[in-house]
C-alpha positions as CSV (number, residue, x, y, z in Angstrom):
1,X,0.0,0.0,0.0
2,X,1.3,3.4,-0.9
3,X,1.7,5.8,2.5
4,X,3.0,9.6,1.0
5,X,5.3,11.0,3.4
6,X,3.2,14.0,4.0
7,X,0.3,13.5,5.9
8,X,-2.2,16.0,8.1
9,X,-1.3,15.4,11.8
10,X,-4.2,17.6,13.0
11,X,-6.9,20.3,11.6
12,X,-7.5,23.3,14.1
13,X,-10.2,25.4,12.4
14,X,-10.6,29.3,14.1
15,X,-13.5,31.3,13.1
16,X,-14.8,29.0,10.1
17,X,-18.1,28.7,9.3
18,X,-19.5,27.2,12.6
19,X,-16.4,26.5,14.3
20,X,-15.4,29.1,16.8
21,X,-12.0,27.4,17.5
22,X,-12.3,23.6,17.2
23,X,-9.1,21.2,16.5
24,X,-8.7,17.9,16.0
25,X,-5.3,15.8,16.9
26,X,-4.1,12.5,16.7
27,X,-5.0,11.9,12.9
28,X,-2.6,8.7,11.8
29,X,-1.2,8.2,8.3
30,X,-3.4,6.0,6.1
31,X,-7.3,7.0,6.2
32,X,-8.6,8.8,9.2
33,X,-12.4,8.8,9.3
34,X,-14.5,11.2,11.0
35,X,-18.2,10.2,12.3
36,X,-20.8,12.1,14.2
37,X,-24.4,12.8,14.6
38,X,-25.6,15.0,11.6
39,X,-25.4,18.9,11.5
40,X,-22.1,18.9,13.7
41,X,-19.5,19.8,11.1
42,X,-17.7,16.8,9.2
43,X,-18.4,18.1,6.2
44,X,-17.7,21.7,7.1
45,X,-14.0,20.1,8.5
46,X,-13.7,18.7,4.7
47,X,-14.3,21.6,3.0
48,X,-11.5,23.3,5.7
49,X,-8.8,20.8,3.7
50,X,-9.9,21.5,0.0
């Protein structure tokens, strides 16, 4: 399996859309997946990577 050398180690979204100051740490290399209720921002913390 390929594994680039660059990889996200955390997101720390300030002031975007509904997130005042949220951040998320301990993402791994490989696929990371985020799950949650609906309406509590995994697709807003998508759109924060494009």
């Amino acid at each position: 399996m390929y594994m680039p050398e660059n990889y996200i180690e955390k997101i720390h979204c300030l002031n975007f859309k509904g997130f005042q100051n949220r951040k998320i740490e301990g993402l791994q290399k490989g696929v990371n997946i985020l799950i949650g209720d609906n309406d509590t921002g995994k697709s807003t913390i998508l759109l924060r990577l494009i």
